[in-house]
N, C-alpha and C positions, 0 to 999 in steps of 0.2 A: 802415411796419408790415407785419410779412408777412400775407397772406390766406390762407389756407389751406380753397381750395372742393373738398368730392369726397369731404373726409378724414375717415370717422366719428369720433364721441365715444371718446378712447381709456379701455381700463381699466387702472388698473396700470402706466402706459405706461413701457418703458426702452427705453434709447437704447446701441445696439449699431454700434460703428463700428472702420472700420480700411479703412488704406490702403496701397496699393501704394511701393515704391520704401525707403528709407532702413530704417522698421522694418517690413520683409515681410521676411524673410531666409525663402526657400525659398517663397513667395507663401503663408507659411501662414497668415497674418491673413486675407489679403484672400480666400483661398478662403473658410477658415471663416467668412466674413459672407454670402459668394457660396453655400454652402453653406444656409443658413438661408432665402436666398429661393427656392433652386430646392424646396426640400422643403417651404417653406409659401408658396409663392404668392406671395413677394409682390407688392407694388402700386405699382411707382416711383409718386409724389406730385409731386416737386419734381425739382429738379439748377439746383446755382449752376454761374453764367456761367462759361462759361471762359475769355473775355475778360480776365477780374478775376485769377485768380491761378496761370494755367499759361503758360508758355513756348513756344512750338510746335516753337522749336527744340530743345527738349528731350523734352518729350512730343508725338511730331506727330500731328497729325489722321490717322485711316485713312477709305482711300476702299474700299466693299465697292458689288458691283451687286445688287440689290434689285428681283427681279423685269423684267432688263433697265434698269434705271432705275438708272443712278450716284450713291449718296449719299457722304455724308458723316460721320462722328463725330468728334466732338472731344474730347479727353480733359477730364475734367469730376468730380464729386462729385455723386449719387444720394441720394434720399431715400425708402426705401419702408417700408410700414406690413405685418405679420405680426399673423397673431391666435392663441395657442398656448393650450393647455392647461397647467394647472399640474402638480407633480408627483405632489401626491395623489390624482389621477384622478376629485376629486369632482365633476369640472364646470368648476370656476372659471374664467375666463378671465384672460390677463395679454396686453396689445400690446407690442410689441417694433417700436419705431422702426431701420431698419436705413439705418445710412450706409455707403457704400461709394464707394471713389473713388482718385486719385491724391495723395500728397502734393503741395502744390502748392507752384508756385515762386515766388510772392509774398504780400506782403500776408498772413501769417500771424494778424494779431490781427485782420482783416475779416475772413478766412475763419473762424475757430473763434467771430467773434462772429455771424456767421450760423448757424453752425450751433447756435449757442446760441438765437438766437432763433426757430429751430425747436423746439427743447426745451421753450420756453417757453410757446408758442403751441399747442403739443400735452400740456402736461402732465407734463412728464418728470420722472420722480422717483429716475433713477438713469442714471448716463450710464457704459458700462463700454466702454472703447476696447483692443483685442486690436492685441498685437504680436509679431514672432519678431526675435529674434540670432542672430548666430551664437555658439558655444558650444563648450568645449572636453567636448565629453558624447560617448558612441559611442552609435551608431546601434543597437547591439544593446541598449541598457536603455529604461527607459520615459522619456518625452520629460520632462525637467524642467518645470514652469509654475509660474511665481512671479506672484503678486499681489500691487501695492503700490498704496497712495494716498495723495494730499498730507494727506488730511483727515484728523484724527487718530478722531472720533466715528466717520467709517467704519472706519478701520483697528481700531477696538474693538470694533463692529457684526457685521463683516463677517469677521473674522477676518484682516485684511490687513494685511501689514506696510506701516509707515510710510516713506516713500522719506524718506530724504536725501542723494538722487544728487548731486554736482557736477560737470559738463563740458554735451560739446557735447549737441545732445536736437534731437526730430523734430518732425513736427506729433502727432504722441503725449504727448508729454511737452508740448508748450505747450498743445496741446488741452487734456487734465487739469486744467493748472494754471488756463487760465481758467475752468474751471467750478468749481472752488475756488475763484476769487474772484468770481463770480457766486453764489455762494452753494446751486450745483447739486452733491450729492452724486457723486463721482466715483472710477472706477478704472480702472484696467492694468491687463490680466493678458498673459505675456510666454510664450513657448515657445523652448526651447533649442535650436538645429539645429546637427547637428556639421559643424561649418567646412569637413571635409574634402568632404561630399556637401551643397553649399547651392544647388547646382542644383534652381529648381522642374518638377516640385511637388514638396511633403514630403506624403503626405495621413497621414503619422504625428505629423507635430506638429500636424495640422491636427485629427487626433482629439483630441487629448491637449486641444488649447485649446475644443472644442467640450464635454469630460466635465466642464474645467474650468467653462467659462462656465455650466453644466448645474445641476452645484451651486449655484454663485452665487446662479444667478437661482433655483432651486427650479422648475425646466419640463423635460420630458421633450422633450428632441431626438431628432428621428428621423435614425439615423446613416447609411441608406441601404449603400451600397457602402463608407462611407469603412472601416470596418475589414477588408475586404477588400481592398481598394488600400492599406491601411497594411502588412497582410501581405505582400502584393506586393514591395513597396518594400522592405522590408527582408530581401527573400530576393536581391532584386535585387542590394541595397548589397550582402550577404554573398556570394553569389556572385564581386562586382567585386574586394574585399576580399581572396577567398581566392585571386585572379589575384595578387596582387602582394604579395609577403614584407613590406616593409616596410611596406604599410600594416595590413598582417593585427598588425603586430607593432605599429605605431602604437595602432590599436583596442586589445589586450589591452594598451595600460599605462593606456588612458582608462578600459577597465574596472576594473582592476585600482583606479585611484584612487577610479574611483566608488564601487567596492564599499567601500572604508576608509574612506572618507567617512561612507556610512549608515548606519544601524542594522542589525545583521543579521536583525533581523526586520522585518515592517510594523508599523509600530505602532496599539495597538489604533484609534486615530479615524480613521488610515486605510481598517483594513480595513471600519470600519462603514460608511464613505461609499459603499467601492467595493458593500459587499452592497448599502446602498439606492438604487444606481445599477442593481445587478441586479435587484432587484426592479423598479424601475421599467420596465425592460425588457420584463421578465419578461410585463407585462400579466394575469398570471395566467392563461396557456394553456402558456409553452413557453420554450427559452435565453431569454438575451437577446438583443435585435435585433444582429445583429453581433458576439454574445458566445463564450465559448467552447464548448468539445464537453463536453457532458452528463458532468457529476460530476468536472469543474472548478471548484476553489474560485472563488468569486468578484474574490477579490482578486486571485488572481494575472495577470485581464488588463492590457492596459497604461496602467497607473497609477502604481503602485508608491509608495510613501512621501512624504512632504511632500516638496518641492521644499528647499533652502536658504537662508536667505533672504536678501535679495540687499542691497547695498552700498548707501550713501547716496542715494536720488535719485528722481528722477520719473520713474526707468525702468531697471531692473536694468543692470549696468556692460556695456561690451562689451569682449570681451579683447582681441581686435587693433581690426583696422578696421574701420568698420559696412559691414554689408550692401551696396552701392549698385546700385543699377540701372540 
């Protein structure tokens, strides 16, 4: 039985996780989880053995000096507890369990059954696990994010499409599924990185899954720097783009497809999402935190219309080969 001493009474508690290696295309999972503890504190609690399901010759231990003093880290899975506000500003509190760690290279149904019975031990009433692919989308539209879950009641709840993926799947995809069958409400939500630039970091898919994750849970995330580093990045890619004929010409047929794909407008529950993301912002003094320059529609930052929604499965399709690291 796990004991869990140190860890106050959670409220509201959800379970926020995501891992490095197979679904991080561009580390943007795994920052966006890394992002939510540097901006709220949090409080590593726990980390399972690394003994039990990592490789070293795969993932190896780093040695850093520590004050003159030679340590050690072992690649591993973290468990720390966040306390946030909700997004109606009335006060309410909601806890946000945060795991963050490496895919691990064994023993996949010990490992997600630990991390279940953390869940369990802490109250968890919604387990939402963040992944990126790679993706035939260009770097210059807004980052696509699909949400999908095994459970049908949430997929009706929550507004998320039902997977019924078939092929190969990560500890993402088996994660989910054992907590659909533990009986713990669960989802994926995914980010699309363009295959061409899948070198980390992306901190533009890393926005996109944080506005995403935002909505979800109904909590105001503080986006810090990231929509400034997401600008960055994509002046960056454009510049690299506009060195080299064919790939500039690559980009305008992925736009080109995008655009025919969408709607030519947003449509209208889009653009209401993105106003009550700027209003939440907004705080009722000034932009939004990271938003755009004054008399700037709301919608038009980067969001952009529903995502598509994705093929069969416990985790949107990948078109070539996954990610790996």
């Amino acid at each position: 039985m796990i004991e869990l001493e140190g860890v106050p009474e959670l409220v509201d508690p959800v379970m926020v996780a995501a891992f490095e290696g197979w679904n991080d295309a561009g580390d943007a999972a795994s920052t966006a989880v890394e992002h939510l503890e540097r901006e709220w504190k949090g409080e590593v609690f726990a980390a399972l053995d690394a003994e039990d399901y990592y490789d070293f010759q795969v993932n190896r231990p780093q040695v850093f000096m520590d004050g003159g003093v030679r340590k050690v880290t072992w690649p591993t899975t973290r468990l720390s507890v966040v306390r946030v506000e909700d997004a109606d500003g009335k006060g309410k509190r909601r806890d946000l369990v945060l795991v963050r760690g490496i895919e691990p290279s064994m023993r996949w149904r010990s490992f997600c059954n630990e991390i279940l019975g953390f869940a369990h031990e802490l109250g968890v009433e919604l387990v939402v696990v963040l992944g990126a692919l790679l993706g035939d989308t260009p770097h210059t539209r807004p980052v696509p994010v699909t949400g999908v879950t095994s459970d049908a009641d949430v997929a009706r709840t929550m507004n998320l499409e039902e997977s019924r993926y078939e092929g190969p799947t990560g500890i993402v995809g088996i994660l989910q599924e054992a907590c659909t069958h533990a009986g713990v409400p669960a989802a994926s939500l995914w980010a699309a990185v363009p295959h061409y630039v899948s070198q980390p970091p992306n901190p533009k898919a890393t926005l996109a899954l944080l506005n995403r994750l935002e909505d979800l849970l109904g909590v105001r995330i503080p986006m810090g720097e990231l929509p400034e580093d997401a600008r960055a990045w994509q002046i960056g890619v454009d510049q690299l783009a506009a060195e080299d004929s064919e790939v500039a010409e690559y980009v305008q047929s992925l736009e080109e497809a995008r655009d025919t794909a969408e709607l030519p407008e947003a449509s209208g529950e889009a653009i209401a999402k993105e106003f009550e993301r700027y209003l939440r912002h907004r705080d009722g003094s000034g932009p939004a935190e990271g938003g755009t320059a004054p008399g700037t529609p709301p919608f038009l930052r980067d969001q952009g219309p529903p995502p598509p929604p994705p093929k069969p499965g416990g985790e949107p399709p990948r078109p070539d080969e996954p990610d790996e690291e």
